[in-house]
C-alpha positions as CSV (number, residue, x, y, z in Angstrom):
1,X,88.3,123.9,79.8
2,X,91.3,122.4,80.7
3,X,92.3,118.9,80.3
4,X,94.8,117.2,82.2
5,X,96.2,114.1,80.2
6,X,99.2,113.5,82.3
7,X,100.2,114.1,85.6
8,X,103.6,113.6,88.0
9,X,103.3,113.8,91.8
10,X,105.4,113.7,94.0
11,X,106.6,113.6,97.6
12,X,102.7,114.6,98.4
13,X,101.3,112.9,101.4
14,X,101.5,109.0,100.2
15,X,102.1,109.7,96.6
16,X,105.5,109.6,96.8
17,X,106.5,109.1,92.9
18,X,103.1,108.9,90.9
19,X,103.0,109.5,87.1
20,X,99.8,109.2,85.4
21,X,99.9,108.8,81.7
22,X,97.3,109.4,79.0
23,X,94.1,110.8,81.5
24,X,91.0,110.0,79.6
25,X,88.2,112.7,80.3
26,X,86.3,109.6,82.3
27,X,88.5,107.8,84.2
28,X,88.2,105.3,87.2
29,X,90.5,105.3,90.3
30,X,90.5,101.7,92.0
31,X,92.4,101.1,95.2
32,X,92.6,99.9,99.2
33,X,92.0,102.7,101.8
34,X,95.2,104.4,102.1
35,X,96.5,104.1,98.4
36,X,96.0,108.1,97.8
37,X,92.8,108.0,95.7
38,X,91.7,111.5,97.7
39,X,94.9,112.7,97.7
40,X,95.0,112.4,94.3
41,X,92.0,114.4,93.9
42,X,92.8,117.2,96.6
43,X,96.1,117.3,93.8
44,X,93.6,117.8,90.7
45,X,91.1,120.2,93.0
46,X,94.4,122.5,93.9
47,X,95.4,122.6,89.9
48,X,91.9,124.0,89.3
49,X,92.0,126.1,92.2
50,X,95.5,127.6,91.0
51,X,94.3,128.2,87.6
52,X,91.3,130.1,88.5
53,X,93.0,132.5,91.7
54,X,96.3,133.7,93.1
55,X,98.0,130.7,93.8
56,X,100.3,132.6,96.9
57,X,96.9,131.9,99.2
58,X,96.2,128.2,98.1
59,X,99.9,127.1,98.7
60,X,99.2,128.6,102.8
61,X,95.8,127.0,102.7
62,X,96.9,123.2,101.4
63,X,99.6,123.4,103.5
64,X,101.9,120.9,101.5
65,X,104.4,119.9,104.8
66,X,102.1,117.6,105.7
């Protein structure tokens, strides 16, 4: 299994510059609505999506110009 321990997103729906730094295998994402805890997320599913099918299909279906 993969393990993600840090992450950089950016110019993805409100993460706009996001680094995450030393990802423990249980973490816990606090914030308002709006702060991109889902996007966040819908980031990490689309990393496991890539790594386990073609990634040509995913990019058409996430549809990253939003």
């Amino acid at each position: 299994m993969a393990i993600i321990e840090e992450i950089s997103i950016k110019n993805y729906r409100v993460l706009q510059n996001v680094t995450l730094k030393g990802i423990q295998s249980f973490s816990i994402f606090l914030g308002p609505n709006g702060s991109g805890k889902t996007t966040f997320f819908d980031v990490i599913g689309f990393l496991s999506d890539c790594l386990t099918t073609n990634v040509k299909p995913l990019i058409i279906v996430a549809d990253f110009r939003k």
